[in-house]
N, C-alpha and C positions, 0 to 999 in steps of 0.2 A: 594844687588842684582843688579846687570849690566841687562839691556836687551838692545838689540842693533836692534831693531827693531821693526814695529807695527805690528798690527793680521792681519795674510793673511789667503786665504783661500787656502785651496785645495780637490781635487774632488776626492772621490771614491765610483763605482758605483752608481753616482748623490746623493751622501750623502757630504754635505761638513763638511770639519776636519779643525779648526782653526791650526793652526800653527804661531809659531813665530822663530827667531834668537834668540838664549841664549846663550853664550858662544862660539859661531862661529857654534852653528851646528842649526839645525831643531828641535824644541820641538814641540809634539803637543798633542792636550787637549785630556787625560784619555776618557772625557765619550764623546767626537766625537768618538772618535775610536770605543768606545763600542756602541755608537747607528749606525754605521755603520756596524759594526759587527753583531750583534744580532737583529736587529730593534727594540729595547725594545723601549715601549712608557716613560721607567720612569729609564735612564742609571744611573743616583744619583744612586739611590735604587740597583741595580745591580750591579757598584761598591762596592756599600756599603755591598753587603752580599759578594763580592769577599774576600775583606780584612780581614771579620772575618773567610772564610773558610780558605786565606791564609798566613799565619803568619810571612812571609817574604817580602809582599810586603802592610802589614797591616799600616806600619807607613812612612811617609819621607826616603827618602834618601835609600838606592843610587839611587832606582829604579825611583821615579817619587820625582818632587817638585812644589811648589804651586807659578806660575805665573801670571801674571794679563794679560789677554786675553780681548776683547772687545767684551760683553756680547749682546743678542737679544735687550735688550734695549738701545745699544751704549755705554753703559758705559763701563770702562774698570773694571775687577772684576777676583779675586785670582778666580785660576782654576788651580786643580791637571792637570801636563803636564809632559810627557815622553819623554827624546830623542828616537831614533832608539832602542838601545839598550833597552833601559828599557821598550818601548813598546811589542817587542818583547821577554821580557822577562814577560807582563800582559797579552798578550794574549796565551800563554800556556793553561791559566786556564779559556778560552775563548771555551767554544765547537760553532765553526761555521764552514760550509761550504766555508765560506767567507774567512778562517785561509789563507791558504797558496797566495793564490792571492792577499791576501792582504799584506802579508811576503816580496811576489816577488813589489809591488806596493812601501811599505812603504820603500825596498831597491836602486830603482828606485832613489825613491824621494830624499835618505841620498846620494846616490851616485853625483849626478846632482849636489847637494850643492858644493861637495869637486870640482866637473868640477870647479861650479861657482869661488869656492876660487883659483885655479889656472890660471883661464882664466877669471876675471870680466866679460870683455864683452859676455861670454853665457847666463847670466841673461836677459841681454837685448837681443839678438838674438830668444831665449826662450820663452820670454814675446810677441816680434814680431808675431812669429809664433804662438801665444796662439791667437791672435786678429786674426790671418787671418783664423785661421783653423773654427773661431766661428763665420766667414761672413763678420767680417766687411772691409769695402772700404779701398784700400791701404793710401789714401790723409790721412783720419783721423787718419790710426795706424800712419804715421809719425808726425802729429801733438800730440796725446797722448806721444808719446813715448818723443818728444821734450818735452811736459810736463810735464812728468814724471822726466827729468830732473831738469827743472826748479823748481821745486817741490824740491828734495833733495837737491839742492843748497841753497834754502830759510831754510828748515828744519834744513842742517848743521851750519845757520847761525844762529838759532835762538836757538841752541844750544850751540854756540857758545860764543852768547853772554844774558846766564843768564837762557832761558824757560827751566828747566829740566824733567818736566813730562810730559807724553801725557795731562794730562790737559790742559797743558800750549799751546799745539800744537792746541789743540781743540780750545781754546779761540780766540787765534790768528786767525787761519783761519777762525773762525765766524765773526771776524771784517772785514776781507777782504771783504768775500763773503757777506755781509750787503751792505758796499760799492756800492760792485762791482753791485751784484744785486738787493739787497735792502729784503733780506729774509740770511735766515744761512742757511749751508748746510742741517739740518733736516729739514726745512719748504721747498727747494728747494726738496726736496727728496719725501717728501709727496705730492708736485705738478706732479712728475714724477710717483708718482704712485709705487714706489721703498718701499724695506725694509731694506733684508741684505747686499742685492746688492752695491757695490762700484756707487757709482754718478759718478763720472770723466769717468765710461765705457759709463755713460747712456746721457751724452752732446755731440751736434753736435756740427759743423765746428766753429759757432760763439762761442757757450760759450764756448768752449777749448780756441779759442784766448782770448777770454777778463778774462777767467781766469786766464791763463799766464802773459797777462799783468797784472792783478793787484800783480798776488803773484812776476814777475820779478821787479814790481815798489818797493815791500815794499822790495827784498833783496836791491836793490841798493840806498834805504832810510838809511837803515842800514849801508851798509857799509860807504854812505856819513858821518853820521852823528855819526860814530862809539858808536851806540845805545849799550846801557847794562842796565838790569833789563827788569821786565815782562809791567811794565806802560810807556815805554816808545815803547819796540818792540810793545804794544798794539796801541799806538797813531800814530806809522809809520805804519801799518796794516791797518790802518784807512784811511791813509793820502797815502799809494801805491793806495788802492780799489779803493778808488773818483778817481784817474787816468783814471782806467778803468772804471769804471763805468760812469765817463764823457765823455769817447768815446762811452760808451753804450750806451748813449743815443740821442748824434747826430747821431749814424747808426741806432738808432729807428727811429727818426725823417724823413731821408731819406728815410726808407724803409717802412713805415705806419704798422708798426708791431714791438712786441713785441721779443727780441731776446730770451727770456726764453719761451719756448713750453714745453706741457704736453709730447710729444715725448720721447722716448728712446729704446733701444736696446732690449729690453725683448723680447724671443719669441711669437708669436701671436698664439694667443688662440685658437683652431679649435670650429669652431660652429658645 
């Protein structure tokens, strides 16, 4: 099994539907859809009495198949997932109000892809307009957006030379982010007060740069020292962060403050 991308999210009716890249298209996870659809508190169970009432979409293939998607608890974990087609071919036996908007919604989203694969650059233009439309400061979406690069540049190299599974990406990037900050992205995330939420949405001005810089130091660690295997991209993962993370701490020093705040983007809670 090929998968050619991590779990993203996306939004319907403030219900979020994991999705990923499989094959060049959009898959997305069976029971987001159905607790979107139906608002069951228990979608397992729901699918589960779908497949014994329908006897064509009871087993694998063609309709849905079992992807590893990155689960409530961060890990990543097999989870039945449908392209377009085959979602629309589970919610038939779907009674919701929700069917047809969501028909037009989940078409939207297959459509945008194929834009994507004709014109890459609408992904990023897409993504632009996703930050601004959600508030935030133009400075910061172009600094995200730069790191957002930066970020796939490091990820194609680490691919490149040896990490092949999202674990391998995870480990990595906990070395950086040790470095850099002196915490992994879950201990960073529980300071911000985050769960499912992406961290990189939820850092200001400063830890976007010094995130950049450690992950831009360890790709060009890499390509210096034309690293391969997972203990050696681990040791230049180590050795990019302390870059950053040694400038983190002469702009602590200047500034008599800590550059990691509880801060981030979440909307504010009405009292």
């Amino acid at each position: 099994m090929t998968v050619s991308s991590e779990t993203k999210i996306a939004i319907f009716h403030q219900k979020a539907i994991r999705k990923l890249i499989y094959k060049n298209e959009w898959w997305f996870s069976i029971l987001d859809v159905i607790g979107a659809l139906t608002d069951s508190p228990q979608p397992k169970t729901y699918w589960a009495k779908m497949k014994d009432r329908d006897t064509e979409i009871s087993q694998p293939f063609p309709f849905w198949e079992q992807l590893k998607l990155k689960a409530d608890d961060r890990k990543m974990r097999e989870t039945d997932c449908a392209n377009t087609e085959g979602i629309f071919r589970i919610i038939q036996s779907i009674p919701s109000l929700k069917a047809e908007p969501f028909k037009r919604w989940l078409a939207k989203v297959g459509y945008e892809r194929v834009q994507e694969i004709e014109d890459p650059e609408l992904a990023t233009k897409r993504t632009r307009a996703l930050y601004k439309a959600k508030g935030y400061p133009d400075d910061w979406i172009e600094k995200r957006m730069r790191g957002i690069a930066i970020r796939e540049e490091l990820t194609d190299e680490w691919k490149k030379r040896g990490a092949k599974q999202q674990a391998d990406y995870e480990i990595l990037t906990a070395e950086i982010s040790k470095a850099t900050f002196g915490v992994t992205p879950s201990e960073y995330k529980k300071i911000k007060g985050l769960r499912r939420e992406n961290l990189r949405d939820h850092i200001d001005d400063f830890e976007l740069i010094f995130t950049m810089l450690g992950e831009r130091s360890t790709t060009e660690i890499h390509k210096q020292e034309e690293s391969h295997g997972l203990s050696k991209l681990k040791s230049d993962a180590q050795r990019g962060g302390r870059v950053a993370g040694i400038a983190k701490t002469q702009l602590e020093k200047e500034l008599g403050r800590p550059v990691i705040s509880k801060s981030n983007f979440l909307p504010k809670k009405i009292k």
